[in-house]
RORO-549656 format. One record per atom (N, C-alpha, C): atom name; residue in three letters; x negated, y, z negated; residue number from 0. Coordinates in nm, 3 decimals. Atoms other than C-alpha are relative to their C-alpha. Layout:
REM residues N
SITE   atomo   residuo         x         y         z   num
SITE      CA       ALA         X         Y         Z   NUM
...
REM end
This chain:
REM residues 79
SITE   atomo   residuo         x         y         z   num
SITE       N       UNK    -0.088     0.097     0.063     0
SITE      CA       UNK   -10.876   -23.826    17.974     0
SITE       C       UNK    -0.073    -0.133    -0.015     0
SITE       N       UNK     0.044     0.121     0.016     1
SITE      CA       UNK   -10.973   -24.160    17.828     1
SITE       C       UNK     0.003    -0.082     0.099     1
SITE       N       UNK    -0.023     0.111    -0.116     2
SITE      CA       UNK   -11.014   -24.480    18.046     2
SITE       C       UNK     0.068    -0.050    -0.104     2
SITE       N       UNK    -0.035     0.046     0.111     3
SITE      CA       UNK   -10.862   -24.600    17.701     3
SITE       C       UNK     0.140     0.064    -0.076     3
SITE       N       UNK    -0.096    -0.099     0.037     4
SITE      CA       UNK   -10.530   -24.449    17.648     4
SITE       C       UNK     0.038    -0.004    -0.178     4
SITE       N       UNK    -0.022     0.093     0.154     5
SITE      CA       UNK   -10.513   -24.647    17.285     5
SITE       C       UNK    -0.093     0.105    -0.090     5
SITE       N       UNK     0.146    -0.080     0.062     6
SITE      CA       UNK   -10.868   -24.448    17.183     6
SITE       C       UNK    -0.026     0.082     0.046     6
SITE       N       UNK    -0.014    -0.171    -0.057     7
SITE      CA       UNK   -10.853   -24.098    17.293     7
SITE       C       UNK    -0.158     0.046    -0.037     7
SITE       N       UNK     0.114    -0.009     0.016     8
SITE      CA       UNK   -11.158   -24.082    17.040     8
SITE       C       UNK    -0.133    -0.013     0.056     8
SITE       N       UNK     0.127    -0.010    -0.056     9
SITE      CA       UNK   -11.401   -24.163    17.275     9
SITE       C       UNK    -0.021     0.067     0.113     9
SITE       N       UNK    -0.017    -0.145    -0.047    10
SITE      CA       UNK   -11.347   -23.839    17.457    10
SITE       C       UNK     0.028     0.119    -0.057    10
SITE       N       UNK     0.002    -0.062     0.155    11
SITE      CA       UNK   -11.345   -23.646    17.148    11
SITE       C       UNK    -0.162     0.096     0.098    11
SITE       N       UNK     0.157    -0.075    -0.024    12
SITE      CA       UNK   -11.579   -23.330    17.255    12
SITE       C       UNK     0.046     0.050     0.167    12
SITE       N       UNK    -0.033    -0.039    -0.158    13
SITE      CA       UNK   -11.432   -23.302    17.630    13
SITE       C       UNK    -0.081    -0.083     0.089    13
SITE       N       UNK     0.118     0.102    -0.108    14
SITE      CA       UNK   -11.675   -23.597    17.779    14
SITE       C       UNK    -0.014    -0.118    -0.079    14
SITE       N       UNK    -0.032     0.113     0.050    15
SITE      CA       UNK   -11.606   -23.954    17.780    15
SITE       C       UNK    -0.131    -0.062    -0.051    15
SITE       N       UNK     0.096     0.030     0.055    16
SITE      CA       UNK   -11.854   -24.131    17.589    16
SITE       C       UNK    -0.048    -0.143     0.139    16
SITE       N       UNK     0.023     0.054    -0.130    17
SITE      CA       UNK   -11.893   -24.389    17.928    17
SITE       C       UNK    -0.055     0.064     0.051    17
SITE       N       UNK     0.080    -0.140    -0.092    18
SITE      CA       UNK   -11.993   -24.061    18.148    18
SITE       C       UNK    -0.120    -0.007    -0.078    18
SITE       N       UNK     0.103    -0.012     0.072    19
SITE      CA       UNK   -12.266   -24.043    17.874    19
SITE       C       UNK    -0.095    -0.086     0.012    19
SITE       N       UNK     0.045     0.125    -0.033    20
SITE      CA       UNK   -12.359   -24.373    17.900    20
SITE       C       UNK    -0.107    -0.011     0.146    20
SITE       N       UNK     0.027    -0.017    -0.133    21
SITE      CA       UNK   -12.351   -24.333    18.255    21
SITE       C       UNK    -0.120     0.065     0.060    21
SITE       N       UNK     0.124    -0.131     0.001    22
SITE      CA       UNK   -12.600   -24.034    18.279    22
SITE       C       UNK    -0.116    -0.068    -0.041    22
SITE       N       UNK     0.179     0.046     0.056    23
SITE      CA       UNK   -12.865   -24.206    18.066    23
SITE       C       UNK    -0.048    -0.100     0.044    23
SITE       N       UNK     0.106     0.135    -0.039    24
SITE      CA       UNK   -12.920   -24.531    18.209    24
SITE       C       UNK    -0.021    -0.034     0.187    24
SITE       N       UNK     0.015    -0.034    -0.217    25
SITE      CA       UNK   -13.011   -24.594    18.596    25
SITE       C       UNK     0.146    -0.134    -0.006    25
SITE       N       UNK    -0.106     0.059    -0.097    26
SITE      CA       UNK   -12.756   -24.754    18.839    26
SITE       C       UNK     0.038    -0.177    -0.141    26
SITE       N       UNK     0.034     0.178     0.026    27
SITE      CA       UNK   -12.906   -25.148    18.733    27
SITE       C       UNK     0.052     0.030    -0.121    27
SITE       N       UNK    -0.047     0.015     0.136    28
SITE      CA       UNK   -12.840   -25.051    18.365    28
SITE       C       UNK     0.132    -0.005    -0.051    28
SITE       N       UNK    -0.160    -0.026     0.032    29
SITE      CA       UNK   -12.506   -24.938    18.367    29
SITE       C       UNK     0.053    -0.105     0.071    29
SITE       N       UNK    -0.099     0.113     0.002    30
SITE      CA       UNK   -12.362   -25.259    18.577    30
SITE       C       UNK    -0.015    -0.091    -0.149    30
SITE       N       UNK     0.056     0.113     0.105    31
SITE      CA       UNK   -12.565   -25.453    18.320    31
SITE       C       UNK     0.133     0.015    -0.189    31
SITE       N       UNK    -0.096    -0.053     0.128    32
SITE      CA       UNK   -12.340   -25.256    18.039    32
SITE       C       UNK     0.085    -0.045     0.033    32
SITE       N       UNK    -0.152     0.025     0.012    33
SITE      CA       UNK   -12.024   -25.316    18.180    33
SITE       C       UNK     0.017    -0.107     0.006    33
SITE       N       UNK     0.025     0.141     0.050    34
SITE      CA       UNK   -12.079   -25.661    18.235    34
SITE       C       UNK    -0.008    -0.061    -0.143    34
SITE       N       UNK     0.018    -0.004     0.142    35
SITE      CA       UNK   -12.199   -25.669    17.893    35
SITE       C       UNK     0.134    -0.037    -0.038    35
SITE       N       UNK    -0.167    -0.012     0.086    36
SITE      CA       UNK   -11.895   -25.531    17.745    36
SITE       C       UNK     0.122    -0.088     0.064    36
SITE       N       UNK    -0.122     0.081    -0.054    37
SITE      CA       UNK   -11.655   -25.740    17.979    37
SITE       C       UNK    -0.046    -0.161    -0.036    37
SITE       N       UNK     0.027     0.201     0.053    38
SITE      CA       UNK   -11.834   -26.100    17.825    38
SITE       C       UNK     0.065     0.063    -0.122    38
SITE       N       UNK    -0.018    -0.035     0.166    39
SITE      CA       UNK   -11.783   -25.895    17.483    39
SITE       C       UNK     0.145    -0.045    -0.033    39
SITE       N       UNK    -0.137    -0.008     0.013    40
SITE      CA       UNK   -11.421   -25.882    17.515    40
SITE       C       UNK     0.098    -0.119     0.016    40
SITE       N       UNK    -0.031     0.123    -0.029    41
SITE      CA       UNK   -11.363   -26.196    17.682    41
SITE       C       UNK    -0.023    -0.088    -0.118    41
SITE       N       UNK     0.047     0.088     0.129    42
SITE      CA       UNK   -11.564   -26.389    17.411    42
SITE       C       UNK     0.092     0.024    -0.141    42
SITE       N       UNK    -0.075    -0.052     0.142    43
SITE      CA       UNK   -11.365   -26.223    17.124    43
SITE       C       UNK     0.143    -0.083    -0.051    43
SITE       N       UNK    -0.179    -0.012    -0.006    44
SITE      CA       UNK   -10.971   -26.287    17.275    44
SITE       C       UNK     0.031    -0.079    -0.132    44
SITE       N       UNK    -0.107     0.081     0.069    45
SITE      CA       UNK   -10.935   -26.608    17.109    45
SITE       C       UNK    -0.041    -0.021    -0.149    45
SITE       N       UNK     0.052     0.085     0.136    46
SITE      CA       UNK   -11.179   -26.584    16.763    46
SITE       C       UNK     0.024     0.179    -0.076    46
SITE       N       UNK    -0.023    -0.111     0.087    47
SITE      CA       UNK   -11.106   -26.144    16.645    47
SITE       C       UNK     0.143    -0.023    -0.030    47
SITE       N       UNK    -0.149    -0.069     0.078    48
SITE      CA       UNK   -10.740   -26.143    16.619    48
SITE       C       UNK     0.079    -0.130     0.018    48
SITE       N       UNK    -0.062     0.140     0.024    49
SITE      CA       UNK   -10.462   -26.372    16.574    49
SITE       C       UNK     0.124     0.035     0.066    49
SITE       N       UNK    -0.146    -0.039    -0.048    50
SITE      CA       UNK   -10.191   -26.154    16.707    50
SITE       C       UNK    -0.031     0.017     0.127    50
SITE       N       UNK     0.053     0.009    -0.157    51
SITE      CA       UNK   -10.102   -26.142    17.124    51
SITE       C       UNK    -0.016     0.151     0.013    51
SITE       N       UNK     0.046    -0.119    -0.053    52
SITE      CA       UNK   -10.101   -25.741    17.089    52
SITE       C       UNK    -0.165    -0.037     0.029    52
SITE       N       UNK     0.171    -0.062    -0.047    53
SITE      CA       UNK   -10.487   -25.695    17.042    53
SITE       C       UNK    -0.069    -0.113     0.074    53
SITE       N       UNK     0.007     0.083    -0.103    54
SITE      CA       UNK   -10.499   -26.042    17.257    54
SITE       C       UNK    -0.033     0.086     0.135    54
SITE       N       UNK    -0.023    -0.117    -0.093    55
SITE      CA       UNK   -10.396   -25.818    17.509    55
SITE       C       UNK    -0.078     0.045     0.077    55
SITE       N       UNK     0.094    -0.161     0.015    56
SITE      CA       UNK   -10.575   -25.519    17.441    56
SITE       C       UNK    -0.150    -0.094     0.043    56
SITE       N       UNK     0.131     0.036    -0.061    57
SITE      CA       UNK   -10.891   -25.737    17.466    57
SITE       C       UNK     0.010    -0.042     0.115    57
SITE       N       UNK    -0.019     0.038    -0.123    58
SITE      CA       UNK   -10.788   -25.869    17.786    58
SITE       C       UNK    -0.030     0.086     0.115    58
SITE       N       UNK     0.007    -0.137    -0.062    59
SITE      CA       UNK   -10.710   -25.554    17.897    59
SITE       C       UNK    -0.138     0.083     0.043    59
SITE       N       UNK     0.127    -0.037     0.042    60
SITE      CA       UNK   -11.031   -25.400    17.780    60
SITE       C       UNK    -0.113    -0.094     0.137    60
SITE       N       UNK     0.132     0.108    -0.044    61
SITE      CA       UNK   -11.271   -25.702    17.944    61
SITE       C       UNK     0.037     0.056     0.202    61
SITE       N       UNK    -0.036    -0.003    -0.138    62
SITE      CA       UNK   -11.095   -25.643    18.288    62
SITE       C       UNK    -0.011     0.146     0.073    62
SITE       N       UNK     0.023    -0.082    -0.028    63
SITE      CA       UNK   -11.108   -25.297    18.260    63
SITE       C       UNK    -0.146     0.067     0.055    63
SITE       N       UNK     0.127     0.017     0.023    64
SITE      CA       UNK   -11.484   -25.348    18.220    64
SITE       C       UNK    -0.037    -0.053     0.133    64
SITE       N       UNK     0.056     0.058    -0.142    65
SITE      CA       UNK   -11.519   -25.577    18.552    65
SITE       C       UNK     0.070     0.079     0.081    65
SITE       N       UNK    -0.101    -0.103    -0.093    66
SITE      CA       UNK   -11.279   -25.316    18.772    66
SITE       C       UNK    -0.136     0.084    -0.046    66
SITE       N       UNK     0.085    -0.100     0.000    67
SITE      CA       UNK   -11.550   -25.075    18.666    67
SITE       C       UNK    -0.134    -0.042     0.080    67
SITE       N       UNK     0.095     0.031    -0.075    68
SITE      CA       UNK   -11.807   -25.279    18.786    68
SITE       C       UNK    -0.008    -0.027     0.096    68
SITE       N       UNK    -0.034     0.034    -0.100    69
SITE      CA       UNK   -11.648   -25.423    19.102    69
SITE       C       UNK    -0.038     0.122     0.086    69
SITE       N       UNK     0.006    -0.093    -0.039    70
SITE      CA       UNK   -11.622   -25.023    19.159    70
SITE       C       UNK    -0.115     0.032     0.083    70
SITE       N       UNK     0.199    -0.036     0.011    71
SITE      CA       UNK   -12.006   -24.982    19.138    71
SITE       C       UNK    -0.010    -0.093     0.069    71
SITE       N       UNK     0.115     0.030    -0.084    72
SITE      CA       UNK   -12.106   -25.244    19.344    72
SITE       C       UNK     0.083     0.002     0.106    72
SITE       N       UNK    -0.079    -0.056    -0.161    73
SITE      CA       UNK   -11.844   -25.176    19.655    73
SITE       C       UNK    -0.071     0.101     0.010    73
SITE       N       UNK     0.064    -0.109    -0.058    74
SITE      CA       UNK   -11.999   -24.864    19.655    74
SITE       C       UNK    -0.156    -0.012     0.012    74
SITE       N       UNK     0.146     0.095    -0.046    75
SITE      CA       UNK   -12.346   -25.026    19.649    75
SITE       C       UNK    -0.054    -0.051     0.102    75
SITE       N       UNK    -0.013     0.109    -0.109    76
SITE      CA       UNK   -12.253   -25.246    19.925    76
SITE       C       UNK     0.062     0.084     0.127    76
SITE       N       UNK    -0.053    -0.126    -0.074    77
SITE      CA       UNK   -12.117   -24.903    20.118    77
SITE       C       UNK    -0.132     0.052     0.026    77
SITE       N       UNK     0.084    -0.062     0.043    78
SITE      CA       UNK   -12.450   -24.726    20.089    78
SITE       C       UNK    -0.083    -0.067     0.109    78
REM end
C-alpha cells in the first residue's frame, strides 16, 4: 500500500517506488532524499497552489518526508 493514499500510482507494479529508491542508494543517500523532498514540499506550500487543500497535502507530504527520516536515524542511533 502507498505511504500516499492520494497516489496509489506510485505502487503501480506491487513495489513502492520509495522501496526502490531505498534499495539503490546507501543508508547516507536515502536520509539525504528524504530531507530533500521534505525542503521540496515545504518550499512549495505557499508559491504552487493557492487553495488550503493541496496547502495541506504539501504539508502533509513534507512531514511525511521528516517522520521517515526521524525513523532512519532512531534506528541509527539504536545500532
Amino acid at each position: 500500500m502507498s505511504i500516499d493514499k492520494e497516489a496509489s500510482y506510485y505502487d503501480a507494479g506491487g513495489i513502492e517506488t520509495i522501496d526502490i529508491i531505498k534499495a539503490k542508494l546507501t543508508p547516507e543517500q536515502f536520509d539525504g532524499y528524504l530531507l530533500g523532498n521534505a525542503i521540496k514540499y515545504d518550499c512549495r506550500i505557499n508559491f504552487k497552489h493557492t487553495d488550503i487543500k493541496n496547502k495541506i497535502r504539501d504539508t502533509v507530504k513534507a512531514m511525511t518526508y521528516m517522520n521517515l527520516l526521524t525513523e532512519n536515524l532512531r534506528r541509527l542511533k539504536e545500532k
